[in-house]
C-alpha positions, -999 to 999 in steps of 0.1 A, spaced: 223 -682 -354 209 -680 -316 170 -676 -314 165 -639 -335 142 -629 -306 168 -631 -278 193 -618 -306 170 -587 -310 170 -585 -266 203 -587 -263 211 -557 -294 184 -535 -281 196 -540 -244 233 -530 -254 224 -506 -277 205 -488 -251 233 -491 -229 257 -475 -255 234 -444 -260 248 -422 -232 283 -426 -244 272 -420 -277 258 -391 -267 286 -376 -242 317 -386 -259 304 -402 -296 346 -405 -306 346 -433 -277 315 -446 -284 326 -456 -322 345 -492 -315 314 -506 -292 288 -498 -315 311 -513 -346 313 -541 -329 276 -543 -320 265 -536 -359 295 -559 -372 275 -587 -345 241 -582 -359 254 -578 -400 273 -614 -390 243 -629 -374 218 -614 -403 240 -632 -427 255 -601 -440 293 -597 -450 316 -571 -431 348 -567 -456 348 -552 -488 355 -580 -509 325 -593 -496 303 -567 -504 307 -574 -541 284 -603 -538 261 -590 -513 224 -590 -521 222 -556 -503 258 -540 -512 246 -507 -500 244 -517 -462 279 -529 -463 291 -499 -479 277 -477 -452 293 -500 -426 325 -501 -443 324 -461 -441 317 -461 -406 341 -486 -401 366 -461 -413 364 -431 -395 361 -458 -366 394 -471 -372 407 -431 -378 398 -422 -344 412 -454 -328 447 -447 -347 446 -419 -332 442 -395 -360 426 -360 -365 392 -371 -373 365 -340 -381 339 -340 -362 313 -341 -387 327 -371 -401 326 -384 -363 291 -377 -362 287 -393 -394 298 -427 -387 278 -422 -359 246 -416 -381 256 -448 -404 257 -468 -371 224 -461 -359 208 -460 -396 225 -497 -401 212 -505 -363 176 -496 -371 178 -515 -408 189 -545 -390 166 -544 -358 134 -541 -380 151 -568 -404 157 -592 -373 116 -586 -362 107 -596 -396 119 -632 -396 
């Protein structure tokens, strides 16, 4: 793991960066912010597959990735995806983003 203060830097920086798409066009937005939380789950020691999540100490935080992850892959197949459920994911993201920020500060 690189130095959890720079870690921290460098998610807050991108995250912020990633907030006007998320915003404007939240359906684009859904690869680069899994990608940022599957980053900062990896780096936290969390896994990022299902099988993995059986023998998490937190299974819930994988679950809610894993359903984010989802709709994410959905709306990169191309497929109807409800809004709602868009907006969803989106909400999982930034819930997962703010557990792990606040975890990263603690250590």
């Amino acid at each position: 793991m690189v130095e959890s203060g720079r870690d921290r830097h460098d998610w807050e920086t991108e995250w912020q960066g990633l907030e006007p798409l998320v915003v404007d066009a939240p359906a684009e937005a859904l690869p680069e912010v899994d990608r940022l939380i599957e980053r900062m789950l990896i780096e936290l020691g969390y896994p990022t597959t299902e099988q993995e999540a059986y023998d998490a100490a937190d299974p819930g935080v994988v679950a809610e990735f894993l359903e984010a992850r989802r709709i994410t892959n959905l709306v990169e197949a191309g497929e109807a995806v409800d809004p709602g459920d868009i907006g969803a994911a989106i909400t999982g993201y930034r819930s997962l983003y703010e557990l792990l920020l606040g975890e990263a500060k603690s250590r």
